[in-house]
C-alpha positions, 0 to 999 in steps of 0.5 A: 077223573084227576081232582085237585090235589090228586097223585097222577102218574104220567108221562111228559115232555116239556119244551120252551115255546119260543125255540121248542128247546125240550127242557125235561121228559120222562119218556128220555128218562124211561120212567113215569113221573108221580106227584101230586097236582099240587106239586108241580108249577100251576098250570101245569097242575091245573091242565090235568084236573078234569082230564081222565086216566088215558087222556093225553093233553097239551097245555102251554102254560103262561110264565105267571102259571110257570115259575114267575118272574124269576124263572127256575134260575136257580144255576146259571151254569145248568142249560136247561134254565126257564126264564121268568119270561118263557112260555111251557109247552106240555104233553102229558099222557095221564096214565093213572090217579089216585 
């Protein structure tokens, strides 16, 4: 079971809600990602804490439990910008805990 605070080991994608634009996966980079629950934006960590290792879940994460009101409009000039307004849709294959 995936505690608070946990190191997951997943696979994902992510898209924005309003167009389905995917914006990062890790299935594209060929690679899982690691990284503790509470190293990602909140709702993203939170759809996994109480889920198992082998559980595939979708969350849709709210802009106030992305990445606020100013979005992750860190460059302009990068495409893949998320505003403070989009709404996230995940799915996340949770492949190991620790």
């Amino acid at each position: 079971v995936v505690k608070d605070g946990a190191t997951v080991t997943v696979h994902y994608v992510g898209a924005l809600w309003k167009d389905g634009k995917v914006f990062d996966s890790s299935w594209t980079r060929g690679a899982p990602a690691t990284f503790p629950t509470t190293g990602v934006v909140a709702g993203f960590g939170k759809a996994m804490v109480g889920q198992t290792v082998g559980s595939q879940v979708v969350a849709v994460i709210p802009p106030a439990e992305g990445y606020g009101p100013d979005g992750n409009q860190t460059d302009p000039s990068t495409p893949d910008q998320i505003s403070g307004t989009d709404t996230m849709v995940f799915v996340i294959d949770i492949l190991a805990v620790s």
